[in-house]
N, C-alpha and C positions, 0 to 999 in steps of 0.2 A: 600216421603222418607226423604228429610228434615228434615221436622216438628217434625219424629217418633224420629229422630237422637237428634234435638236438645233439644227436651224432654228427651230424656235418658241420654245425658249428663249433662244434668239440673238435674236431679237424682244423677246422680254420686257424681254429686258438690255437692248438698244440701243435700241429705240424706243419699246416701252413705258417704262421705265426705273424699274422696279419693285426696289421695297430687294432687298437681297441675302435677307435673311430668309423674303420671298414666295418669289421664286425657288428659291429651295432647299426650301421645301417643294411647290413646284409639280413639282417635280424628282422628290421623293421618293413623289410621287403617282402621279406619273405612268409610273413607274421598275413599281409596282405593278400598273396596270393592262395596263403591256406585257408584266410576266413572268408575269399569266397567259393573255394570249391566247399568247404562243407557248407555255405547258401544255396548251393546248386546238384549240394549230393553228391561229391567226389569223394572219398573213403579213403584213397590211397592215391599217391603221388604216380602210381603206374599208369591210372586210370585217367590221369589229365595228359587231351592229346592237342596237337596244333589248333585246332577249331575252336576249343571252348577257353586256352591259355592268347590266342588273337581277340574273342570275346571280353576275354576281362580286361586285356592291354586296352580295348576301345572302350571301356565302362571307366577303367580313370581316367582315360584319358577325357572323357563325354564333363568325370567331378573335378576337373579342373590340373589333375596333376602335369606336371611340364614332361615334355619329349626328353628334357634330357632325364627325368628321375622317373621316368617309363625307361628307358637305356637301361639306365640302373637298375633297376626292377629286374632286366632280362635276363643282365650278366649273372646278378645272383640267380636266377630259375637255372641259368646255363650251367653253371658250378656246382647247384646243389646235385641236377640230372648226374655231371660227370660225376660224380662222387658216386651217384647211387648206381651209377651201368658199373662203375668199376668196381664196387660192390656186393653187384651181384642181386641188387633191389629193385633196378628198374632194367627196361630192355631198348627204351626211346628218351630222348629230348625234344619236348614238344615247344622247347624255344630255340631250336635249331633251324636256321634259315628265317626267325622271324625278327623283322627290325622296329622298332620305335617309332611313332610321327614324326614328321622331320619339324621341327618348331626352328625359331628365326635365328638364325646365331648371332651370338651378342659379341661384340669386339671386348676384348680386354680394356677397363681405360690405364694409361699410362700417364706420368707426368712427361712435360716435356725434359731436353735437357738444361735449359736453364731455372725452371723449377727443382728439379732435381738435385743443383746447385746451390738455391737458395736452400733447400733443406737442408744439407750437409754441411755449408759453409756459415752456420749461424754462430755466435759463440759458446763455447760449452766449460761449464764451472766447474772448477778442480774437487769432483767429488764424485763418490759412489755411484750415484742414481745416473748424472749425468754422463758420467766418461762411460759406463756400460750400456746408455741408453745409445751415444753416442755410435760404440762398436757397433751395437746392433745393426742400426743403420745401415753405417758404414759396408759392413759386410755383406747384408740382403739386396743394396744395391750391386757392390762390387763384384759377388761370386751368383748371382740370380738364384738364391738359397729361397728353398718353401720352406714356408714357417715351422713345420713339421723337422725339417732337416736343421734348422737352426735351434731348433731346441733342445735335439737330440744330440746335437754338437757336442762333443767332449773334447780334454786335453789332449790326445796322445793323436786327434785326429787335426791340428796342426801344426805345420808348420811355416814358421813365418820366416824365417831364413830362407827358404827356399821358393817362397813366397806362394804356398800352397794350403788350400785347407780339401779334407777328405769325410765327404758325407758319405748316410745312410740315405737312400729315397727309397720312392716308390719301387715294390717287389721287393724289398730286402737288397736291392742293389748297390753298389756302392762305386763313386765314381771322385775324382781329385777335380778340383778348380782352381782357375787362380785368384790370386787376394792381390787387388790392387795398392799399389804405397798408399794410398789415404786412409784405405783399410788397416794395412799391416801399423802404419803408426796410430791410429783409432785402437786397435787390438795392444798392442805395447803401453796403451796409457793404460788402457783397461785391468791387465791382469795381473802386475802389481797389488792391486787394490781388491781385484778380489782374493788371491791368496790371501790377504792381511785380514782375512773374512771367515778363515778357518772354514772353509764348506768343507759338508758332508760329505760330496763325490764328486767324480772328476767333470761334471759342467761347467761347460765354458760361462755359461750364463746363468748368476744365480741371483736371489734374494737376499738383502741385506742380514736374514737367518740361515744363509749359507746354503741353501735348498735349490735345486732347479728351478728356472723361472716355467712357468706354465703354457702351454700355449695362449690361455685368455690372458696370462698377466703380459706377454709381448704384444698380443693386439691393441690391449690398451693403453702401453706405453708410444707405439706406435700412433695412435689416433692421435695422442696428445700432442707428438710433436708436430703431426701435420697442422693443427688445429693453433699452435702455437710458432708456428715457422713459416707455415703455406696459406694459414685463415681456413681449410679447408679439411675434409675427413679426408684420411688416411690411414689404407691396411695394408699388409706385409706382402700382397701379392700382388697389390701394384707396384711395387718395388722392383719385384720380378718380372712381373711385365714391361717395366720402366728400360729395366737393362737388357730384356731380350729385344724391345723395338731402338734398343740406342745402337746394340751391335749390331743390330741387321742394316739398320741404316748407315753405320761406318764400313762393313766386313759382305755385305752382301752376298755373305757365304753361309745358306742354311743349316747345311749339314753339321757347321762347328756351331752355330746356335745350339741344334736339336741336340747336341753333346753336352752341350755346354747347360743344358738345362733337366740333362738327362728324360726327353721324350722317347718310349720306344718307337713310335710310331713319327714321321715326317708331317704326317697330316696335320698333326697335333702345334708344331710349329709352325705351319704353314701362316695360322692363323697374323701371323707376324709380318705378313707380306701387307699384310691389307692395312696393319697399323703405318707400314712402311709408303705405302702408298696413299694415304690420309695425308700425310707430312707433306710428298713430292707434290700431289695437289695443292696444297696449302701455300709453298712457295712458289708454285706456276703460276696462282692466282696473284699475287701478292707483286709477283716481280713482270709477270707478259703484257707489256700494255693491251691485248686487245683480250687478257682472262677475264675480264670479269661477268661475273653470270648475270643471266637477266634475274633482275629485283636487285639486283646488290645495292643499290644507289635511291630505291625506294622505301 
Protein backbone atom coordinates (compact mmCIF):
# COMPACT_ATOMS: atom_id res chain seq x y z
CA UNK A 1 0.00 0.00 0.00
CA UNK A 2 2.83 2.20 0.39
CA UNK A 3 4.51 2.00 -2.65
CA UNK A 4 0.76 2.38 -4.72
CA UNK A 5 0.58 5.77 -2.22
CA UNK A 6 3.84 7.12 -2.88
CA UNK A 7 3.60 6.63 -6.59
CA UNK A 8 0.41 8.49 -6.80
CA UNK A 9 1.65 11.25 -4.86
CA UNK A 10 4.68 11.23 -7.03
CA UNK A 11 2.02 11.84 -9.87
CA UNK A 12 0.36 14.45 -8.19
CA UNK A 13 3.60 16.42 -7.86
CA UNK A 14 4.98 15.81 -11.23
CA UNK A 15 2.34 15.47 -13.57
CA UNK A 16 -0.48 16.64 -12.06
CA UNK A 17 1.51 19.42 -10.59
CA UNK A 18 -0.77 20.42 -7.88
CA UNK A 19 0.30 23.33 -5.12
CA UNK A 20 2.11 21.87 -2.27
CA UNK A 21 -0.80 22.78 0.05
CA UNK A 22 -3.25 20.02 -2.09
CA UNK A 23 -0.65 17.62 -1.75
CA UNK A 24 -0.15 17.48 1.62
CA UNK A 25 -3.39 17.42 2.53
CA UNK A 26 -3.97 14.75 0.08
CA UNK A 27 -1.27 13.03 2.01
CA UNK A 28 -2.77 13.53 5.25
CA UNK A 29 -5.91 11.88 4.12
CA UNK A 30 -4.85 9.57 2.86
CA UNK A 31 -2.01 8.54 5.62
CA UNK A 32 -5.74 8.04 7.53
CA UNK A 33 -7.38 5.83 5.43
CA UNK A 34 -4.39 3.35 5.29
CA UNK A 35 -3.85 3.37 9.01
CA UNK A 36 -7.06 2.03 9.48
CA UNK A 37 -7.27 -0.63 7.08
CA UNK A 38 -4.14 -2.03 8.28
CA UNK A 39 -6.21 -1.79 12.02
CA UNK A 40 -8.63 -3.87 10.39
CA UNK A 41 -6.32 -6.13 8.11
CA UNK A 42 -6.71 -4.62 4.77
CA UNK A 43 -3.17 -5.49 3.02
CA UNK A 44 -3.72 -3.89 -0.27
CA UNK A 45 -5.82 -0.92 -1.55
CA UNK A 46 -7.71 -3.66 -3.94
CA UNK A 47 -9.08 -5.28 -1.03
CA UNK A 48 -10.88 -2.01 0.53
CA UNK A 49 -14.59 -2.32 -0.83
CA UNK A 50 -17.60 0.17 -0.36
CA UNK A 51 -18.78 -1.37 3.11
CA UNK A 52 -15.71 -1.31 5.12
CA UNK A 53 -14.30 2.44 3.13
CA UNK A 54 -18.55 3.69 4.44
CA UNK A 55 -17.35 2.05 7.87
CA UNK A 56 -14.45 4.33 8.34
CA UNK A 57 -16.15 7.61 6.72
CA UNK A 58 -18.63 6.91 9.98
CA UNK A 59 -15.67 6.21 12.58
CA UNK A 60 -14.31 9.82 11.90
CA UNK A 61 -16.89 11.13 11.37
CA UNK A 62 -18.37 9.32 15.19
CA UNK A 63 -14.07 11.25 16.35
CA UNK A 64 -15.25 14.36 15.48
CA UNK A 65 -13.92 15.31 11.94
CA UNK A 66 -16.36 17.77 9.94
CA UNK A 67 -18.46 16.54 6.66
CA UNK A 68 -16.57 18.76 4.79
CA UNK A 69 -12.81 17.21 5.54
CA UNK A 70 -14.72 13.69 5.25
CA UNK A 71 -15.52 15.27 1.40
CA UNK A 72 -12.04 15.81 1.31
CA UNK A 73 -11.08 12.62 2.56
CA UNK A 74 -13.28 11.00 -0.44
CA UNK A 75 -11.86 13.01 -3.22
CA UNK A 76 -8.48 12.02 -2.41
CA UNK A 77 -9.72 7.87 -1.95
CA UNK A 78 -11.45 8.97 -5.50
CA UNK A 79 -8.05 10.05 -7.14
CA UNK A 80 -5.74 7.71 -5.67
CA UNK A 81 -8.46 4.56 -7.01
CA UNK A 82 -8.29 6.39 -10.56
CA UNK A 83 -4.84 6.49 -10.66
CA UNK A 84 -4.47 2.82 -9.49
CA UNK A 85 -7.55 1.36 -12.25
CA UNK A 86 -5.61 3.37 -14.74
CA UNK A 87 -2.77 1.58 -13.76
CA UNK A 88 -3.53 -1.46 -13.88
CA UNK A 89 -3.53 -1.84 -9.68
CA UNK A 90 -6.80 -1.96 -8.78
CA UNK A 91 -10.18 -3.10 -10.63
CA UNK A 92 -12.93 -0.86 -8.34
CA UNK A 93 -13.36 2.52 -6.51
CA UNK A 94 -14.85 1.84 -3.31
CA UNK A 95 -15.60 5.74 -2.95
CA UNK A 96 -17.52 5.70 -6.04
CA UNK A 97 -21.09 6.78 -5.41
CA UNK A 98 -20.32 7.31 -1.67
CA UNK A 99 -20.94 10.88 -0.20
CA UNK A 100 -19.84 12.65 3.10
CA UNK A 101 -22.36 13.68 6.10
CA UNK A 102 -24.01 16.54 5.12
CA UNK A 103 -22.95 18.93 8.17
CA UNK A 104 -24.43 22.78 8.29
CA UNK A 105 -23.06 25.10 5.68
CA UNK A 106 -21.66 28.10 6.91
CA UNK A 107 -22.09 31.34 4.88
CA UNK A 108 -19.07 33.17 3.87
CA UNK A 109 -18.78 36.40 6.24
CA UNK A 110 -18.49 39.50 4.14
CA UNK A 111 -17.82 43.09 5.13
CA UNK A 112 -20.49 45.25 4.13
CA UNK A 113 -19.86 47.91 1.35
CA UNK A 114 -19.31 50.76 3.42
CA UNK A 115 -16.95 48.88 5.62
CA UNK A 116 -15.26 47.79 2.79
CA UNK A 117 -14.75 51.60 2.07
CA UNK A 118 -13.68 52.42 5.30
CA UNK A 119 -10.87 49.87 4.67
CA UNK A 120 -9.58 51.24 1.48
CA UNK A 121 -10.32 54.83 1.96
CA UNK A 122 -8.02 55.26 5.15
CA UNK A 123 -4.86 57.19 4.58
CA UNK A 124 -1.70 55.35 3.43
CA UNK A 125 1.93 56.82 4.03
CA UNK A 126 4.25 57.39 1.14
CA UNK A 127 6.27 54.27 1.74
CA UNK A 128 7.31 50.65 0.94
CA UNK A 129 5.21 48.55 3.49
CA UNK A 130 2.35 50.89 3.16
CA UNK A 131 1.62 51.64 -0.80
CA UNK A 132 2.23 47.63 -1.23
CA UNK A 133 0.01 46.78 1.63
CA UNK A 134 -2.23 49.19 0.10
CA UNK A 135 -2.23 47.29 -3.64
CA UNK A 136 -2.76 44.31 -1.92
CA UNK A 137 -5.97 45.30 -0.79
CA UNK A 138 -6.80 47.08 -3.28
CA UNK A 139 -6.69 44.46 -5.84
CA UNK A 140 -8.16 41.34 -3.61
CA UNK A 141 -11.07 43.46 -3.30
CA UNK A 142 -11.25 44.79 -6.78
CA UNK A 143 -10.34 41.44 -9.02
CA UNK A 144 -12.09 38.80 -5.99
CA UNK A 145 -8.32 37.34 -6.25
CA UNK A 146 -7.59 33.99 -3.69
CA UNK A 147 -4.78 34.56 -1.69
CA UNK A 148 -3.06 31.82 -3.52
CA UNK A 149 -3.59 33.60 -6.96
CA UNK A 150 -2.36 36.98 -5.48
CA UNK A 151 0.76 35.58 -4.48
CA UNK A 152 1.51 33.87 -7.27
CA UNK A 153 0.90 37.18 -9.27
CA UNK A 154 3.80 38.12 -11.49
CA UNK A 155 4.74 41.01 -13.90
CA UNK A 156 3.99 40.04 -17.22
CA UNK A 157 0.46 38.81 -15.80
CA UNK A 158 -0.57 42.68 -15.80
CA UNK A 159 -1.76 44.88 -17.34
CA UNK A 160 -2.96 48.02 -16.20
CA UNK A 161 -3.55 49.94 -19.49
CA UNK A 162 -5.79 47.75 -20.32
CA UNK A 163 -7.13 47.58 -17.08
CA UNK A 164 -6.66 43.79 -16.69
CA UNK A 165 -4.75 41.41 -14.47
CA UNK A 166 -4.38 37.46 -15.60
CA UNK A 167 -4.20 34.72 -12.77
CA UNK A 168 -3.31 31.20 -12.14
CA UNK A 169 -6.23 29.48 -9.91
CA UNK A 170 -7.48 26.51 -8.93
CA UNK A 171 -6.52 23.26 -11.63
CA UNK A 172 -3.78 25.01 -13.18
CA UNK A 173 -6.42 27.24 -14.87
CA UNK A 174 -5.89 30.58 -15.83
CA UNK A 175 -8.41 33.24 -16.41
CA UNK A 176 -8.11 37.62 -17.06
CA UNK A 177 -10.08 39.96 -14.51
CA UNK A 178 -10.60 43.38 -14.23
CA UNK A 179 -8.74 45.79 -11.99
CA UNK A 180 -10.71 48.60 -10.86
CA UNK A 181 -9.29 52.46 -11.18
CA UNK A 182 -8.61 52.52 -7.40
CA UNK A 183 -6.91 49.29 -7.99
CA UNK A 184 -4.99 50.39 -11.10
CA UNK A 185 -3.71 53.70 -9.26
CA UNK A 186 -3.05 51.47 -5.78
CA UNK A 187 -0.93 49.39 -8.33
CA UNK A 188 0.93 52.63 -10.14
CA UNK A 189 2.03 53.92 -6.63
CA UNK A 190 3.17 50.45 -5.81
CA UNK A 191 5.58 49.32 -8.42
CA UNK A 192 7.76 52.17 -8.76
CA UNK A 193 8.91 51.31 -5.37
CA UNK A 194 9.18 47.99 -5.72
CA UNK A 195 11.43 48.06 -8.74
CA UNK A 196 13.67 50.39 -6.65
CA UNK A 197 13.93 47.15 -4.50
CA UNK A 198 15.89 45.27 -7.04
CA UNK A 199 13.83 41.88 -6.29
CA UNK A 200 14.86 38.58 -7.28
CA UNK A 201 11.86 37.59 -9.67
CA UNK A 202 9.29 38.76 -11.29
CA UNK A 203 6.56 39.06 -8.11
CA UNK A 204 4.37 41.45 -8.08
CA UNK A 205 4.40 41.38 -4.40
CA UNK A 206 7.46 41.24 -2.59
CA UNK A 207 9.49 41.89 0.77
CA UNK A 208 11.56 44.67 1.50
CA UNK A 209 14.58 41.75 0.75
CA UNK A 210 13.20 41.61 -2.70
CA UNK A 211 11.73 38.01 -2.24
CA UNK A 212 7.99 36.94 -2.88
CA UNK A 213 5.82 37.73 -0.06
CA UNK A 214 4.35 34.35 1.40
CA UNK A 215 1.11 33.37 1.65
CA UNK A 216 1.34 33.67 5.85
CA UNK A 217 3.21 37.03 5.29
CA UNK A 218 -0.06 38.43 3.33
CA UNK A 219 -2.44 37.05 6.03
CA UNK A 220 -0.82 38.95 8.41
CA UNK A 221 -0.49 42.06 6.71
CA UNK A 222 -3.96 41.73 5.98
CA UNK A 223 -5.25 41.01 9.67
CA UNK A 224 -3.46 44.14 10.53
CA UNK A 225 -5.12 46.30 8.57
CA UNK A 226 -8.50 45.21 9.46
CA UNK A 227 -7.40 45.35 13.00
CA UNK A 228 -6.16 48.93 12.40
CA UNK A 229 -8.84 50.36 9.86
CA UNK A 230 -12.18 47.99 10.81
CA UNK A 231 -11.23 47.29 14.90
CA UNK A 232 -11.90 43.91 13.70
CA UNK A 233 -9.99 40.49 12.15
CA UNK A 234 -9.60 40.31 8.94
CA UNK A 235 -8.37 37.69 6.07
CA UNK A 236 -7.97 37.69 2.37
CA UNK A 237 -11.09 35.64 1.68
CA UNK A 238 -13.25 37.77 3.08
CA UNK A 239 -12.16 40.15 0.77
CA UNK A 240 -13.24 37.82 -1.85
CA UNK A 241 -16.35 37.04 -0.47
CA UNK A 242 -16.76 40.86 0.12
CA UNK A 243 -16.66 41.58 -3.76
CA UNK A 244 -18.57 38.41 -5.01
CA UNK A 245 -21.74 39.32 -2.51
CA UNK A 246 -21.19 43.20 -3.70
CA UNK A 247 -21.54 42.08 -7.48
CA UNK A 248 -24.12 40.00 -7.08
CA UNK A 249 -26.06 42.30 -5.30
CA UNK A 250 -25.36 45.25 -8.15
CA UNK A 251 -25.22 42.60 -11.49
CA UNK A 252 -27.64 39.92 -10.20
CA UNK A 253 -25.96 38.05 -12.92
CA UNK A 254 -24.39 34.64 -11.44
CA UNK A 255 -22.89 33.40 -14.15
CA UNK A 256 -20.37 36.44 -14.65
CA UNK A 257 -19.92 36.14 -10.67
CA UNK A 258 -19.07 32.27 -11.11
CA UNK A 259 -16.46 33.80 -14.03
CA UNK A 260 -15.44 36.15 -12.34
CA UNK A 261 -14.32 34.05 -9.54
CA UNK A 262 -13.29 31.36 -11.48
CA UNK A 263 -15.86 28.38 -9.85
CA UNK A 264 -16.07 25.36 -12.06
CA UNK A 265 -19.10 24.40 -10.68
CA UNK A 266 -22.46 27.15 -10.20
CA UNK A 267 -23.26 25.51 -7.08
CA UNK A 268 -20.16 26.70 -5.59
CA UNK A 269 -21.47 30.46 -6.14
CA UNK A 270 -24.70 29.98 -5.58
CA UNK A 271 -23.62 30.24 -2.01
CA UNK A 272 -23.84 34.03 -2.82
CA UNK A 273 -27.49 34.27 -3.23
CA UNK A 274 -28.08 33.62 0.35
CA UNK A 275 -25.39 36.39 1.21
CA UNK A 276 -27.49 38.36 -1.29
CA UNK A 277 -30.52 37.77 0.47
CA UNK A 278 -29.30 38.42 4.14
CA UNK A 279 -28.85 42.25 2.82
CA UNK A 280 -32.58 42.31 0.91
CA UNK A 281 -33.81 41.12 4.35
CA UNK A 282 -31.88 43.49 6.30
CA UNK A 283 -33.38 46.43 4.29
CA UNK A 284 -37.03 45.05 4.22
CA UNK A 285 -36.73 45.09 8.02
CA UNK A 286 -35.30 48.30 8.37
CA UNK A 287 -37.41 50.34 5.76
CA UNK A 288 -41.42 48.18 5.85
CA UNK A 289 -43.19 49.60 8.57
CA UNK A 290 -45.01 46.50 9.45
CA UNK A 291 -41.19 44.06 9.18
CA UNK A 292 -40.45 43.99 12.31
CA UNK A 293 -40.10 40.45 13.82
CA UNK A 294 -41.59 39.46 16.94
CA UNK A 295 -38.81 40.28 19.91
CA UNK A 296 -37.38 43.01 18.10
CA UNK A 297 -38.47 45.61 20.41
CA UNK A 298 -37.82 43.26 23.64
Amino acid sequence: MNADLDAYLSHLRSERQVSAHTLDGYHRDLLKVRALCEKYGIADWNDLDVRSLRSFVARLHQDGLSSRSLARLLSAVRGLYQYLIREGRCRHDPANGLAAPKGARRLPRALDADRAQQLLDGGVEDDFIARRDQAMLELFYSSGLRLSELVGLDLDGLDLSAGLVRVRGKGNKTRELPVGSKAREAMEEWLPLRAAANPGDRAVFISRQGRRLTPRAVQLRVREAGVRELGQHLHPHMLRHSFASHMLESSQDLRAVQELLGHADISTTQIYTHLDFQHLASVYDQAHPRAKRRGADE
